[in-house]
C-alpha positions as CSV (number, residue, x, y, z in Angstrom):
1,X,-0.2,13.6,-27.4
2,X,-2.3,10.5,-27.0
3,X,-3.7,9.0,-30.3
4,X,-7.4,9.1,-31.0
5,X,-10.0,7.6,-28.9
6,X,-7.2,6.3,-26.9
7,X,-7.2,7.3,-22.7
8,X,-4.7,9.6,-21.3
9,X,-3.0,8.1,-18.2
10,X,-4.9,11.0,-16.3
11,X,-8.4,9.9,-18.1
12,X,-8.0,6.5,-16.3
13,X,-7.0,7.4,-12.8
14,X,-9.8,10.6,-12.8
15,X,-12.6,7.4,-13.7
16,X,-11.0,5.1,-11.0
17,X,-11.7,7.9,-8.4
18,X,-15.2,8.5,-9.6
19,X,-15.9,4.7,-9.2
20,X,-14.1,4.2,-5.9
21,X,-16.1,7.8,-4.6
22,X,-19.6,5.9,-6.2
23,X,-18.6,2.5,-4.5
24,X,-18.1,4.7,-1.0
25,X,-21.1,6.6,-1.1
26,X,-23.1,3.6,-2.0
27,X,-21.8,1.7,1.2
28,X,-22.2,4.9,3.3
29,X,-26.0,4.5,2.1
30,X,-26.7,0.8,2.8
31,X,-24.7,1.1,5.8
32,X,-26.7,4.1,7.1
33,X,-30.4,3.8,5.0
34,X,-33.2,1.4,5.2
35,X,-36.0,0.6,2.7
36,X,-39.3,0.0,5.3
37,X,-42.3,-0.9,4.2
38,X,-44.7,1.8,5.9
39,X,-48.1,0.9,4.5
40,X,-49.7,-2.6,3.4
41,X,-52.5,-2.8,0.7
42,X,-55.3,-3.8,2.5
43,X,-54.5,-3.8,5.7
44,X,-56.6,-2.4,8.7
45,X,-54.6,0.3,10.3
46,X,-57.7,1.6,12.2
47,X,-61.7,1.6,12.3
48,X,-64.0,3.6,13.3
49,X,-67.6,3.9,14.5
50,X,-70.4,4.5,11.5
51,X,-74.0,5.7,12.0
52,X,-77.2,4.2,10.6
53,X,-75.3,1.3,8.7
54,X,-75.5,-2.3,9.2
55,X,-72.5,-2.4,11.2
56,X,-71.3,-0.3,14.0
57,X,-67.7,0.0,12.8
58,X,-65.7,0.2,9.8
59,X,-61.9,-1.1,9.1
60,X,-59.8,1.4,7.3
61,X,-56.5,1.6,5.6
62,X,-54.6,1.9,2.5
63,X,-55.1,0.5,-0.9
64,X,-51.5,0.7,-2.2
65,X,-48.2,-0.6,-0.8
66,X,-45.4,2.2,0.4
67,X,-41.8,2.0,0.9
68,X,-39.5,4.8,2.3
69,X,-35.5,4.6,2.8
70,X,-35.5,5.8,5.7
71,X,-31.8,6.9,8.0
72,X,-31.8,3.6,10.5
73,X,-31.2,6.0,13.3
74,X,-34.5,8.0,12.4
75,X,-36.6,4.5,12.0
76,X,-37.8,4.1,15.9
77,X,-38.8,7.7,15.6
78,X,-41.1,7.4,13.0
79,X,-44.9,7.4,13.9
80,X,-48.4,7.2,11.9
81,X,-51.3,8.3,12.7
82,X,-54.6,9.0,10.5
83,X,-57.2,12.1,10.3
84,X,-60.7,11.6,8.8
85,X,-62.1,14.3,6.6
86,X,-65.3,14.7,8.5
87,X,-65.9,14.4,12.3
88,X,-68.4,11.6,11.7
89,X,-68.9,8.9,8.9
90,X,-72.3,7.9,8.2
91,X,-73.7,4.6,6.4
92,X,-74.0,3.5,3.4
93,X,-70.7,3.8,2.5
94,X,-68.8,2.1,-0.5
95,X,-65.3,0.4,-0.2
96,X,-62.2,1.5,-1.2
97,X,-63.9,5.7,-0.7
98,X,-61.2,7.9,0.2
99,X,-62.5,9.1,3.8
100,X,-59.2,10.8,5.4
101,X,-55.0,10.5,5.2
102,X,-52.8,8.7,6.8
103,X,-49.9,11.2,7.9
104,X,-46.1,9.6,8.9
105,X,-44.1,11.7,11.1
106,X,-40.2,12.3,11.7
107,X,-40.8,13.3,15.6
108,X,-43.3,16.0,15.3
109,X,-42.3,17.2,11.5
110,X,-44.4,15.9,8.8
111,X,-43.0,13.8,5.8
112,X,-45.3,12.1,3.9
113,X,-49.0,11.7,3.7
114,X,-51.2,9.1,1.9
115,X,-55.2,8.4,0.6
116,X,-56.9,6.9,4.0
117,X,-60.4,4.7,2.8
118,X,-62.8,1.9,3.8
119,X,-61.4,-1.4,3.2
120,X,-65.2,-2.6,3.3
121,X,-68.7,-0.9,2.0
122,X,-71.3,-0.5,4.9
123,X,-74.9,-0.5,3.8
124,X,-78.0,0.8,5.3
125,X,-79.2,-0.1,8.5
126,X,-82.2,-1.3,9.1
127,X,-84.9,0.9,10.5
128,X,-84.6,-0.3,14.1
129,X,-80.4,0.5,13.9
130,X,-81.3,3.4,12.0
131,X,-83.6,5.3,14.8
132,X,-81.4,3.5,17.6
133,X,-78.4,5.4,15.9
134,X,-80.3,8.5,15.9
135,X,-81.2,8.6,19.2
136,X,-77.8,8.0,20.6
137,X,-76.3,10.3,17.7
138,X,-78.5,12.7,18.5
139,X,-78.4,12.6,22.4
């Protein structure tokens, strides 16, 4: 019998398995993973036309950075796309207002979705824009 607090001979081979199994898996990972960075804070992924401001168009994106490890192989298959909440966004608008989501696909399952909003605030048109815009909006 082995004295207290000391290691059985069995003790130390069972931990050097468990660290060479830990040391496997973790090369399996880096060999086979990647961390990407999907989304930039601040950056423009997409803009879109907005009635009665004092611009035609607004820029869109993120305001938060993401990462994902992602399987390499699954990488070039990965696609973005974003879907407003309403069919039409109208002026004034303030920055940073959550207007949509920004949706990352795997092929054509979903895996992960994030806040979509105006990188920019859009005020009022003036009243020329503002009846120009309604005539074409309206048309």
């Amino acid at each position: 019998r082995a004295p207290r607090g000391a290691r059985g001979r069995g003790e130390v081979e069972m931990s050097q398995g468990r660290e060479a199994q830990a040391r496997k898996l973790l090369q399996w990972g880096q060999q086979n993973f990647a961390t990407v960075q999907i989304l930039h804070s601040g950056k423009k992924v997409g803009s879109e036309r907005i009635w009665y401001g004092d611009k035609e168009k607004i820029a869109l994106g993120t305001e938060q950075d993401f990462w994902m490890a992602l399987p390499k192989a699954e990488i070039p298959h990965i696609k973005a796309k974003y879907v407003l909440d309403r069919k039409e966004l109208e002026a004034p608008i303030a920055a940073h207002q959550r207007v949509g989501e920004i949706e990352l696909y795997d092929r054509d399952k979903l895996i992960a979705q994030w806040p979509l909003v105006t990188l920019e605030s859009v005020g009022k048109g003036g009243m020329f824009s503002r009846l120009s815009d309604y005539f074409q909006h309206k048309a």
